[in-house]
C-alpha positions as CSV (number, residue, x, y, z in Angstrom):
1,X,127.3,85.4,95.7
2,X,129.8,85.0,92.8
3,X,132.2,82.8,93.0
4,X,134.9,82.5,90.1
5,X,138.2,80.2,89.6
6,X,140.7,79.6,87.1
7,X,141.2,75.6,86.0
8,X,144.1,77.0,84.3
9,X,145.7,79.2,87.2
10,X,148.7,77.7,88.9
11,X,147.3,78.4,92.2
12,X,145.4,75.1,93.4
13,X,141.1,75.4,93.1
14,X,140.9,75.2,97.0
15,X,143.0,78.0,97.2
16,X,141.0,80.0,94.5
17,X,137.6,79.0,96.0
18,X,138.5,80.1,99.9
19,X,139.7,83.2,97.9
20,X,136.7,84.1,96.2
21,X,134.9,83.6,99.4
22,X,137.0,85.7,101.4
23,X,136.1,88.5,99.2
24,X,132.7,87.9,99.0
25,X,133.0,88.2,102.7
26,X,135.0,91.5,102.4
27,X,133.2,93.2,99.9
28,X,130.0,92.3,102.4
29,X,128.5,89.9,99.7
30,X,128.3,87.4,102.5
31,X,127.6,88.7,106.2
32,X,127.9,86.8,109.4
33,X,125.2,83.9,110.0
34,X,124.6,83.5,106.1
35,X,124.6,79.5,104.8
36,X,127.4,78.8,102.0
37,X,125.8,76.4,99.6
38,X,126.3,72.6,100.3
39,X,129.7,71.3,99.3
40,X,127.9,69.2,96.6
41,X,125.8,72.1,95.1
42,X,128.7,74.2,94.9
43,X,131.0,71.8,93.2
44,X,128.7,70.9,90.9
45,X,127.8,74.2,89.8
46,X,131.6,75.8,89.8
47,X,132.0,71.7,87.8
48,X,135.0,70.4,90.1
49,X,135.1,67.8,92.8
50,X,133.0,68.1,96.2
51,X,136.9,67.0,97.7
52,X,138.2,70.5,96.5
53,X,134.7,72.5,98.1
54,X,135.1,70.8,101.4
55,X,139.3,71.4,101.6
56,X,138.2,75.3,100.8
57,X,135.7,75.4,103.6
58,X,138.1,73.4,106.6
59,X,140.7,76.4,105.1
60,X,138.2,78.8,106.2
61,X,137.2,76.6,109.1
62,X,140.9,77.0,110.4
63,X,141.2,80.4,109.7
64,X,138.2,81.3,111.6
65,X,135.6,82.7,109.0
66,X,133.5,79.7,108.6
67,X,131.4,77.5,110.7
68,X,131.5,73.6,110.0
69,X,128.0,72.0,111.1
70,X,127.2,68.6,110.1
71,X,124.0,68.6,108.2
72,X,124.0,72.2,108.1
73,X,126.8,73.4,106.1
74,X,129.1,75.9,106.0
75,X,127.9,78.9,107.7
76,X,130.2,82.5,108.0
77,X,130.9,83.2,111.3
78,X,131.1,87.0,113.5
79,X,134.8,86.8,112.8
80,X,134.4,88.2,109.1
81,X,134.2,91.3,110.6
82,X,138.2,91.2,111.7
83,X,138.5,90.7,108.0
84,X,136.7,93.9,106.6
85,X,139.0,95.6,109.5
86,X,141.9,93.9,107.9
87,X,141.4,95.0,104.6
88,X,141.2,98.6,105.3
89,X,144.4,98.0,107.1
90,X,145.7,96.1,103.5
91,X,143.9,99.2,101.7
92,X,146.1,102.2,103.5
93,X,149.7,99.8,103.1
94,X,148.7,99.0,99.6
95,X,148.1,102.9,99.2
96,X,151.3,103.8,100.4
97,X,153.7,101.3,98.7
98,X,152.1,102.6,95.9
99,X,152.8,106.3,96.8
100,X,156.5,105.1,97.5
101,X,156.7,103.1,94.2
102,X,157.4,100.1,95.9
103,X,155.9,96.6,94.0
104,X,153.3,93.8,95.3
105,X,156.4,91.5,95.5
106,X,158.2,93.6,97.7
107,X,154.8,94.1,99.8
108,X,154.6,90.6,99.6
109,X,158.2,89.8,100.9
110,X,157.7,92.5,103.6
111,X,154.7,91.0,105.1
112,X,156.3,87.2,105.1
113,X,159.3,88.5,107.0
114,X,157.3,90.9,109.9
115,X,154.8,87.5,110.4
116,X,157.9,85.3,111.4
């Protein structure tokens, strides 16, 4: 599994590291009942603080896609499947704003509004 962030993106590392997980999950790099590596092994190999690795995992934690166990890591749950059902979903609206000439910001906007 590949995982990339920016130290010079606005967006904060926790953010880009859940990110980079998610679509590992998506893109089926990572399936269900596969071990992330150790918060300490995985902040010292990406170079940031083991702080920053375990805030990205309790995202995922609360989101549902990772599995917390003390003394045995992070480990992706069954529910990364609702995501790869999800992003097809993403796929065909992405597909069709594009058809309609219609902007990521606007897509954006759109989805904020309909989740309130």
């Amino acid at each position: 599994m590949l995982l990339r962030i920016d130290p010079g993106s606005a967006v904060p590392l926790f953010d880009q590291l859940a990110g980079s997980i998610r679509g590992a999950v998506l893109s089926g790099g990572v399936k269900a009942g596969e071990r992330l590596p150790t918060a300490r092994d995985l902040a010292g190999s990406l170079d940031i603080n083991v702080h920053t690795v375990f805030r990205a995992y309790q995202l995922l934690r609360d989101e549902g896609l990772v599995e917390l166990r003390r003394g045995r890591g992070a480990i992706i749950t069954d529910s990364a499947q609702r995501y790869s059902q999800l992003s097809a979903a993403i796929d065909t609206v992405v597909t069709e704003a594009r058809n309609l000439g219609i902007g990521p910001e606007t897509v954006n906007s759109l989805l904020r509004e309909t989740f309130r």
